[in-house]
Backbone as XML, in Angstrom:
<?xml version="1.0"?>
<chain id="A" units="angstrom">
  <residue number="1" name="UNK">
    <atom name="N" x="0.842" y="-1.183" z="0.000"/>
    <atom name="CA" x="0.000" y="0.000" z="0.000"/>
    <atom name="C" x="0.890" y="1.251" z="0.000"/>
  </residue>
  <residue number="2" name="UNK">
    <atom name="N" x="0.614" y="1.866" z="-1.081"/>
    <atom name="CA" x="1.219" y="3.218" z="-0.519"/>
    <atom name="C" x="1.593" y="4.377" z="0.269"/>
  </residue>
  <residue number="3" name="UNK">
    <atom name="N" x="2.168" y="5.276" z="0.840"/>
    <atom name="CA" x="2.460" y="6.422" z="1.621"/>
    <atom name="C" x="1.131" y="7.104" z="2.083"/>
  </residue>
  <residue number="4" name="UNK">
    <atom name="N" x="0.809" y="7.402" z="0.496"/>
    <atom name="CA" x="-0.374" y="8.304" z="0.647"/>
    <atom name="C" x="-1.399" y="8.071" z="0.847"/>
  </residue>
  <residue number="5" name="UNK">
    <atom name="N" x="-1.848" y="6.711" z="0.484"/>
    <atom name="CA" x="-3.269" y="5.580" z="0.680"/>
    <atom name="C" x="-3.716" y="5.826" z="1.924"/>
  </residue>
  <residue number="6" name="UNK">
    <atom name="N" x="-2.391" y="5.906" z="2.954"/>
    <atom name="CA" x="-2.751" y="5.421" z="4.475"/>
    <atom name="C" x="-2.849" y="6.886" z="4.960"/>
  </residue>
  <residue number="7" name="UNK">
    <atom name="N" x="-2.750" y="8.177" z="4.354"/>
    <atom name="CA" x="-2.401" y="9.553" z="5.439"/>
    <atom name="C" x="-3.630" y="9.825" z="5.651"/>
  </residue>
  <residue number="8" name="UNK">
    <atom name="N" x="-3.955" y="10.476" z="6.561"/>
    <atom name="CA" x="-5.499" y="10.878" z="7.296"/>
    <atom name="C" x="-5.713" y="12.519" z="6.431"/>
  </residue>
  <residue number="9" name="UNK">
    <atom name="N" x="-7.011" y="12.836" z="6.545"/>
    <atom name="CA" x="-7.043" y="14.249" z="6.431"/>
    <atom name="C" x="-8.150" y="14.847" z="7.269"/>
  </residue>
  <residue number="10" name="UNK">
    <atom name="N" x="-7.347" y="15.706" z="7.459"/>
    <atom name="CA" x="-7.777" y="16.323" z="8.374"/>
    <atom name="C" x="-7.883" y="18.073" z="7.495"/>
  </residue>
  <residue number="11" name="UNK">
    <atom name="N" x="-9.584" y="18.507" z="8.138"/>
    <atom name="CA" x="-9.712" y="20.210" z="7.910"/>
    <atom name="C" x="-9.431" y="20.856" z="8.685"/>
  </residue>
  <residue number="12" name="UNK">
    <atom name="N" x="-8.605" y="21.768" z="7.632"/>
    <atom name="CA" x="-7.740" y="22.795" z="8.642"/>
    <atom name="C" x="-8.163" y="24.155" z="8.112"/>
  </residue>
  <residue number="13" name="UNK">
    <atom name="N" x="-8.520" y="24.927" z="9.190"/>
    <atom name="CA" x="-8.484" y="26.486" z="8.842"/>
    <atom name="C" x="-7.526" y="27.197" z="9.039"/>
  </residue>
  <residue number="14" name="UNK">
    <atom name="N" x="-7.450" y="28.064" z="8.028"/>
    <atom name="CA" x="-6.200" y="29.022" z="8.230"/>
    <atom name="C" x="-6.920" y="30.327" z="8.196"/>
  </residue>
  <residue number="15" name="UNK">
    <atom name="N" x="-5.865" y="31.017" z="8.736"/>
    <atom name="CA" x="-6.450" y="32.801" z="8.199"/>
    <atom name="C" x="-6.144" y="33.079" z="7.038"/>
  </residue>
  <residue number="16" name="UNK">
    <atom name="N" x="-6.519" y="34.129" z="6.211"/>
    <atom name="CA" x="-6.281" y="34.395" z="5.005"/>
    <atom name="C" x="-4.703" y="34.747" z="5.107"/>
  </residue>
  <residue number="17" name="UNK">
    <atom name="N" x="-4.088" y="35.470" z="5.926"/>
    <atom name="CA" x="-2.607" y="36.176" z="6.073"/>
    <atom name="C" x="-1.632" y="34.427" z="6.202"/>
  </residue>
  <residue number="18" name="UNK">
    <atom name="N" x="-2.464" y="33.513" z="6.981"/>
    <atom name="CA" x="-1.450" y="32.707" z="7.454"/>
    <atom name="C" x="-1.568" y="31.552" z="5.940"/>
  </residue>
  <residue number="19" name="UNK">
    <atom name="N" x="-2.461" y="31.680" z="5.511"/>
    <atom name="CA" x="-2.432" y="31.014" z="4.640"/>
    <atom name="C" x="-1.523" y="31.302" z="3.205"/>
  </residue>
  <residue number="20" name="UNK">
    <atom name="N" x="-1.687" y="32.717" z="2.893"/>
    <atom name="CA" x="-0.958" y="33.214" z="2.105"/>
    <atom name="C" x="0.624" y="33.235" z="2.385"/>
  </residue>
  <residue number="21" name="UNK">
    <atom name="N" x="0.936" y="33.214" z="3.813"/>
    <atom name="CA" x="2.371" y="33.274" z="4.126"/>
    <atom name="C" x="3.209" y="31.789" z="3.975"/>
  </residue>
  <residue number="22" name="UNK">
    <atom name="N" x="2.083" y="30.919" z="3.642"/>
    <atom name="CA" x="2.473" y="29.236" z="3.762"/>
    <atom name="C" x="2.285" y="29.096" z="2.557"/>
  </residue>
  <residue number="23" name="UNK">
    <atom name="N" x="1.392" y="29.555" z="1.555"/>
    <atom name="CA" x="1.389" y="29.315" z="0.139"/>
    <atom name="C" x="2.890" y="30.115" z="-0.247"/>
  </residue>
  <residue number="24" name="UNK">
    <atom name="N" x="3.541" y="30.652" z="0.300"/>
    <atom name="CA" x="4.736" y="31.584" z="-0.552"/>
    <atom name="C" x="5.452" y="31.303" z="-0.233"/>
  </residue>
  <residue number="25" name="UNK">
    <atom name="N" x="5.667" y="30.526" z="0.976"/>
    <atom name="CA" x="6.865" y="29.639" z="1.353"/>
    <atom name="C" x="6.874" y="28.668" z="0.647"/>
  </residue>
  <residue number="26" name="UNK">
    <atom name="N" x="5.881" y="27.584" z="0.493"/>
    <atom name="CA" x="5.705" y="26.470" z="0.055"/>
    <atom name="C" x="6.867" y="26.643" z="-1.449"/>
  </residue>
  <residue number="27" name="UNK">
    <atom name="N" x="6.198" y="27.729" z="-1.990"/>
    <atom name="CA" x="6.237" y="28.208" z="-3.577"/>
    <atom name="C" x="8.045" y="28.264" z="-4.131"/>
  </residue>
  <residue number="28" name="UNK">
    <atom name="N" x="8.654" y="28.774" z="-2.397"/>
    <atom name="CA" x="9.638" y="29.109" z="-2.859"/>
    <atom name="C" x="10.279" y="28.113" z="-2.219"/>
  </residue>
  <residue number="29" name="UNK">
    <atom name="N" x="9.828" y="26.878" z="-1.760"/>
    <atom name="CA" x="10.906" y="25.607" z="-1.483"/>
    <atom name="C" x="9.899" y="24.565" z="-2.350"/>
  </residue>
  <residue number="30" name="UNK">
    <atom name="N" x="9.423" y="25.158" z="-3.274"/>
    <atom name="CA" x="9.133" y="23.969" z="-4.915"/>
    <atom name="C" x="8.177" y="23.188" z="-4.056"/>
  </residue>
  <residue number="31" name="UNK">
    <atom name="N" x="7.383" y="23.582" z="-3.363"/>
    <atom name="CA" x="6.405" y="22.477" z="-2.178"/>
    <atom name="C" x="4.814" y="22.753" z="-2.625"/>
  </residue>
  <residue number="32" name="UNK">
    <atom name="N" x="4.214" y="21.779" z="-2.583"/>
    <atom name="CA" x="2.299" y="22.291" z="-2.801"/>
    <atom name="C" x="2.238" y="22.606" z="-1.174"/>
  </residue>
  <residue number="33" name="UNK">
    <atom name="N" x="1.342" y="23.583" z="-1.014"/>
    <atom name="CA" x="0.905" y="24.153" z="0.143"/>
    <atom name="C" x="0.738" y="22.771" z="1.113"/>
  </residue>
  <residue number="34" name="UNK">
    <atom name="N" x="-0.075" y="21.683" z="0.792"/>
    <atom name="CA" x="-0.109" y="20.884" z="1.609"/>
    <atom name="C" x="1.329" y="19.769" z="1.848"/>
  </residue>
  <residue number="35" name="UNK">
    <atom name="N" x="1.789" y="20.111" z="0.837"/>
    <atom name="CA" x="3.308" y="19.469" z="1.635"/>
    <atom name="C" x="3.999" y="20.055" z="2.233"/>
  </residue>
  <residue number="36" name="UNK">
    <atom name="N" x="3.797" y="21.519" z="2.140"/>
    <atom name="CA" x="4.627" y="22.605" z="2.526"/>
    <atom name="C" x="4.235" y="22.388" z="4.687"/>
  </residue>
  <residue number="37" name="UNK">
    <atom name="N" x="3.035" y="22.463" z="4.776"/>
    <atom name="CA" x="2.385" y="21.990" z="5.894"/>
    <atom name="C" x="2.900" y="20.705" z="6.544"/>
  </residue>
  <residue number="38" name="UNK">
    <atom name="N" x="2.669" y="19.445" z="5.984"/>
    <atom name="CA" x="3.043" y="18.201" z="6.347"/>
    <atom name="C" x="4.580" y="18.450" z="6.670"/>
  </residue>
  <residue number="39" name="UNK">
    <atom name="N" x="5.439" y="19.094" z="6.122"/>
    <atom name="CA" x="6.667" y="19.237" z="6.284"/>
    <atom name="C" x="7.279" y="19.661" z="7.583"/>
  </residue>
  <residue number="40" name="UNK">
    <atom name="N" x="6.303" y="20.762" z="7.786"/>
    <atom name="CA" x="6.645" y="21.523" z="8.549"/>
    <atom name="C" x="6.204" y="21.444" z="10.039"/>
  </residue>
  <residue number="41" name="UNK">
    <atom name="N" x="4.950" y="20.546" z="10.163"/>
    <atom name="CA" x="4.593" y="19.690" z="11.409"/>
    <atom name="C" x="5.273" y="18.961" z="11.318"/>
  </residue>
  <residue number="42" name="UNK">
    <atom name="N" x="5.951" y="17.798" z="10.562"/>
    <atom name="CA" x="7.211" y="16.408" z="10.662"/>
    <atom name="C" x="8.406" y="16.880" z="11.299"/>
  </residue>
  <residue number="43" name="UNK">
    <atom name="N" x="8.709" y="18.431" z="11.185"/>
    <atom name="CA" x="9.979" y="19.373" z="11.884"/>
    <atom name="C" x="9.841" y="19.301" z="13.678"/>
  </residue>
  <residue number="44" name="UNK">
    <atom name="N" x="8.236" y="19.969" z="13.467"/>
    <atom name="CA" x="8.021" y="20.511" z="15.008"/>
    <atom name="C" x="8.044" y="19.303" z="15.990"/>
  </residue>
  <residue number="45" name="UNK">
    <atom name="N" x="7.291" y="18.237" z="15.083"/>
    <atom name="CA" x="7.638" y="16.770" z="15.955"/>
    <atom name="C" x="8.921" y="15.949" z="16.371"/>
  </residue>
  <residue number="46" name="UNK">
    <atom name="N" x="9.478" y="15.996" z="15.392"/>
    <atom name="CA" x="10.677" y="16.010" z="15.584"/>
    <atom name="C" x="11.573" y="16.569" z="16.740"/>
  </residue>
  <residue number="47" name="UNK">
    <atom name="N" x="12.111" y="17.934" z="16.715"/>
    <atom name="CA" x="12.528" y="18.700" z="17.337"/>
    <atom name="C" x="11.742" y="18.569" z="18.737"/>
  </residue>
  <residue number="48" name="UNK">
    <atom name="N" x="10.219" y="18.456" z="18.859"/>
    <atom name="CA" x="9.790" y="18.212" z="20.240"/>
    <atom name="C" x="10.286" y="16.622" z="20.934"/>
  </residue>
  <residue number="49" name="UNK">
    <atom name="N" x="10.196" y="15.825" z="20.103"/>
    <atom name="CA" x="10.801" y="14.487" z="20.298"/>
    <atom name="C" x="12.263" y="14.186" z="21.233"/>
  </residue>
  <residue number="50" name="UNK">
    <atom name="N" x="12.958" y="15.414" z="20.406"/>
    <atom name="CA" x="14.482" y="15.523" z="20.472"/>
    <atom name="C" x="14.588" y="16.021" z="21.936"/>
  </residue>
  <residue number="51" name="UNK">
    <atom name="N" x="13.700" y="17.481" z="22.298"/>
    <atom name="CA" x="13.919" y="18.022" z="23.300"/>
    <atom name="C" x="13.499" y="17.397" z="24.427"/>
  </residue>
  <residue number="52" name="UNK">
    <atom name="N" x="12.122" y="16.751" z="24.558"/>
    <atom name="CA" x="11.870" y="15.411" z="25.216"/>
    <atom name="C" x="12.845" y="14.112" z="25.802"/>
  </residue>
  <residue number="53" name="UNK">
    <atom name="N" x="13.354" y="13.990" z="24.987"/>
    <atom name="CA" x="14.035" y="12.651" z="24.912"/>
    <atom name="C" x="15.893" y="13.504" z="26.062"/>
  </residue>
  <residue number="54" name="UNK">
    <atom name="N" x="15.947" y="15.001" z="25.863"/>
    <atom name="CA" x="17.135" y="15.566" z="26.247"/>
    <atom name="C" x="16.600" y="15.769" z="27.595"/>
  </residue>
  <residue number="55" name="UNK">
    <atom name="N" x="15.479" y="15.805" z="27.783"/>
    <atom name="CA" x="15.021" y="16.417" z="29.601"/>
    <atom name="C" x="14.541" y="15.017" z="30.475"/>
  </residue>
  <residue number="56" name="UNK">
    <atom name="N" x="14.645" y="13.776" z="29.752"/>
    <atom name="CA" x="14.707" y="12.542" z="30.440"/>
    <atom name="C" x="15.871" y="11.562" z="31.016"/>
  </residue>
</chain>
């Protein structure tokens, strides 16, 4: 089965400003808005993981 078969979706609201500021990022690291997103929560998890794992 594929990657994408299995990903959930979930609706998300944005504001018009926050949305536009994630569409122009996305744009300028070659990303569709929704990968640009997925990307960028896979970071924050990460990094929270990391800092977690340093205070145990």
């Amino acid at each position: 089965m594929k990657d994408s078969e299995n990903k959930k979706q979930v609706p998300l609201r944005l504001s018009p400003k926050l949305f536009s500021d994630l569409a122009e990022w996305a744009e300028d690291d070659f990303r569709s808005l929704n990968g640009q997103i997925e990307y960028l929560l896979t970071e924050c998890v990460k990094k929270r993981k990391k800092k977690k794992e340093k205070e145990e």
